[in-house]
C-alpha positions in Angstrom: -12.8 5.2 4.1 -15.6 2.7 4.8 -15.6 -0.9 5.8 -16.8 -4.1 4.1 -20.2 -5.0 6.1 -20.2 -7.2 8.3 -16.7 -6.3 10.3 -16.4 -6.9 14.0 -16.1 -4.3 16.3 -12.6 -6.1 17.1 -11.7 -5.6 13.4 -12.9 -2.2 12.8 -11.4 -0.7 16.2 -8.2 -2.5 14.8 -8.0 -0.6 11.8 -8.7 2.6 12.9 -6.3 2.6 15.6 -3.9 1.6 12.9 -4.6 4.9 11.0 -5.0 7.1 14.3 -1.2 5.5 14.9 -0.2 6.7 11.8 -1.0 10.2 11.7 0.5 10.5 15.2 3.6 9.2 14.5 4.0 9.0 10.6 6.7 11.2 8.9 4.3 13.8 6.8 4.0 11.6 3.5 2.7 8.7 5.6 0.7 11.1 7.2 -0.7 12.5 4.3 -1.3 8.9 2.6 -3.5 7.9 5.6 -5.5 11.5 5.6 -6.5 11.0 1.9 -7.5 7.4 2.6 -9.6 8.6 5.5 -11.3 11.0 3.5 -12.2 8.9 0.7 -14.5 5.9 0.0 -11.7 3.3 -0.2 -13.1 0.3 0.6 -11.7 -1.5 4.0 -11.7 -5.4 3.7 -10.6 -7.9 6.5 -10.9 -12.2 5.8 -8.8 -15.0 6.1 -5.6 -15.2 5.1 -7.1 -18.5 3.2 -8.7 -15.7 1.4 -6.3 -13.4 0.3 -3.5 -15.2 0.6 -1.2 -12.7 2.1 -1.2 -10.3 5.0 -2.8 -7.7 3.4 -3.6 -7.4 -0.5 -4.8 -3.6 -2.3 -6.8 -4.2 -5.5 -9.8 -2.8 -7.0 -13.7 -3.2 -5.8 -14.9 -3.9 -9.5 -12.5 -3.6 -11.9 -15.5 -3.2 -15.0 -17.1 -0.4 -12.9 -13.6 1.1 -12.8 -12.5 0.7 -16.4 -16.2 2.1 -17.2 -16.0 4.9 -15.0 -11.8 5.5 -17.1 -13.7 5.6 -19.9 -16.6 7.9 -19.5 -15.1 10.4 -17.0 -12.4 12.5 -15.7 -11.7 11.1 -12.3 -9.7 13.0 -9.4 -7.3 11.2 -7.0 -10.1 11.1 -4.4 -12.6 9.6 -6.9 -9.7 7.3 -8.2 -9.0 6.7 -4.6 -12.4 5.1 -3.8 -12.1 2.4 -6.7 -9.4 0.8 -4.6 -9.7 -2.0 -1.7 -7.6 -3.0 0.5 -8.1 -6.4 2.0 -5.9 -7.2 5.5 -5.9 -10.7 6.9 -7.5 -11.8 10.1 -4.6 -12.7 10.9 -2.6 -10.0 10.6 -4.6 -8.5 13.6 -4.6 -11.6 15.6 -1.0 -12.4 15.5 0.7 -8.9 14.9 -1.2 -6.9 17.0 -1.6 -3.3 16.3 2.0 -3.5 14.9 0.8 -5.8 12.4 -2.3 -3.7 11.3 0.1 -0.5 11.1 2.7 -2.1 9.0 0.0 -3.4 6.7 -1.4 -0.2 5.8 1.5 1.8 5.6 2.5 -0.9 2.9 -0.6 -1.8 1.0 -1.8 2.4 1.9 1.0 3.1 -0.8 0.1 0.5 -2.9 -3.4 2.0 -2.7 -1.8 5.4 -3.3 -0.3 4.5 -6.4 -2.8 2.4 -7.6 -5.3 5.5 -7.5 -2.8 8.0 -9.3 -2.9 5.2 -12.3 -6.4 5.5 -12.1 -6.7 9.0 -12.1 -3.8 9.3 -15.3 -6.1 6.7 -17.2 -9.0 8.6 -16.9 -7.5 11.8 -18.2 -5.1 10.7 -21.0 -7.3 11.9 -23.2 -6.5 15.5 -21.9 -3.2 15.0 -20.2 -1.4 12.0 -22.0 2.1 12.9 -21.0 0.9 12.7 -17.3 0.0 8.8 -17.3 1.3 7.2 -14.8 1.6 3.2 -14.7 4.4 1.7 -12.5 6.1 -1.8 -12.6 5.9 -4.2 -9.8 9.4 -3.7 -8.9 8.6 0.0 -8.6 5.6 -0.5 -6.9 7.0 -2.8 -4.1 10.2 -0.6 -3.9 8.0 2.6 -2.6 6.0 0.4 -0.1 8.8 -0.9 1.5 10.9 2.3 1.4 7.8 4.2 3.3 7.4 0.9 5.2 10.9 1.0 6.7 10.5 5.3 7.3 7.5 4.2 9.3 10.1 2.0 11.2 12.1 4.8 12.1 9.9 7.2 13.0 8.0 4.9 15.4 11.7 4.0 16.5 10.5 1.4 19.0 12.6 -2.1 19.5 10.0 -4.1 18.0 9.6 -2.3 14.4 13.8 -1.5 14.4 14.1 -5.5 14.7 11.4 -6.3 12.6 12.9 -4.0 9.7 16.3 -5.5 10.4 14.7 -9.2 10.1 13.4 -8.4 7.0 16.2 -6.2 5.4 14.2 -3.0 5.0 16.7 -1.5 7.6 20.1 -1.6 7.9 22.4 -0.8 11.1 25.3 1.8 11.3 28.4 0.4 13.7 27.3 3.1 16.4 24.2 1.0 16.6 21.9 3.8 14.1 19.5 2.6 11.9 18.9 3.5 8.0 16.6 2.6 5.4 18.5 0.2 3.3 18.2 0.4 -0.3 20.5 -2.7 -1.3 18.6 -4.0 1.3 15.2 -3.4 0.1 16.9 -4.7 -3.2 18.0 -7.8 -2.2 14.4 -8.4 -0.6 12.5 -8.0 -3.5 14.9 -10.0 -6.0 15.2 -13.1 -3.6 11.1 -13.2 -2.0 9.6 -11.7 -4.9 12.2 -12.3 -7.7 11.5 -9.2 -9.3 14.8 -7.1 -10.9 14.3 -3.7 -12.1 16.5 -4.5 -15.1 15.8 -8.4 -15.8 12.1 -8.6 -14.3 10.5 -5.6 -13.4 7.0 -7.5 -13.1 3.6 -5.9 -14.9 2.7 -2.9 -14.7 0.2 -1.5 -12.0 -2.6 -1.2 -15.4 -1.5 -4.9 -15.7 -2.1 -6.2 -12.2 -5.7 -4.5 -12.0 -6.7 -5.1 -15.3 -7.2 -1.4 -17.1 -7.7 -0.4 -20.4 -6.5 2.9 -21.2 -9.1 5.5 -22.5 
């Protein structure tokens, strides 16, 4: 992982508390998402929200060196992996605190995760073109909240259970125990993002960051 120059020290201590966070108390996929992050040259981005518009965003550095790189090489996930930004909003860190900086990259760390394995499958369809891999935006936003909410749980402290109940990524048993809630999660991502995985499963993760296919 390295960071956009010209971070702050707040910033950057921010972020990597976030991802020393997550591999202590991450369930082993989170865990694993974060390590292959660390270890790669994914690119670390922090602006205004005026900027990005969201609380965090996961795109690519340059998507022409990418598409270039799709089309002249085999790339593995860790080479895929370092095409990818992820961009988190002042913001973010100001307002939500370490919580805020976790839940972001727990979220946008799967979109990033995803995002690379499309990569990867691009570069190689010429060798492997059963293997491509290219998600809708439903499908994309369904496995970043899923892991989002798992992160909830396994943190399992009153702030994250309430904030995952606010937003309907959890759901609450009578005897007070918490689940991930698919209908939930569902009923989330049709009303604030109006996506449907049968009437409008948004693009496609090639779609969003502009690929061409080999």
């Amino acid at each position: 992982m390295k960071f956009e120059p010209g971070i702050t020290r707040k910033y950057r201590d921010s972020v990597t508390a976030a991802f020393d966070a997550i591999l202590a108390q991450g369930a082993e996929f989170q865990k694993e998402i974060a390590g292959l992050i660390l270890e790669s040259e994914m690119l670390i981005r922090v602006a205004p929200v005026s900027q990005i518009n969201a609380s965090g965003i996961t795109g690519l550095i340059d998507p022409d060196r990418t598409n270039e790189r799709i089309e002249e090489e085999h790339l593995s996930f860790r080479e895929a992996l370092g095409e990818v930004v992820i961009s988190i909003a002042e913001e973010t860190i100001d307002t939500g605190g370490q919580r805020g900086a976790e839940g972001t990259f727990i979220h946008e760390g799967r979109h990033a995760y995803d995002f690379a394995r499309t990569i990867e499958s691009f570069s190689n369809a010429d060798v492997n073109p059963l293997s491509l891999f290219d998600p809708t935006l439903y499908e994309l936003e369904l496995e970043a909240h899923k892991i989002s909410g798992d992160y909830m749980l396994c943190v399992n402290k009153p702030e994250y259970i309430e904030e995952g109940l606010w937003l309907m990524i959890l759901g609450a048993e009578e005897n007070g125990s918490c689940f991930v809630s698919d209908a939930g999660i569902h009923q989330r991502l049709r009303e604030s993002y109006g996506l449907d995985p049968e009437t409008n499963p948004g693009p496609r993760a090639s779609e969003m960051l502009g690929l061409r296919q080999k």
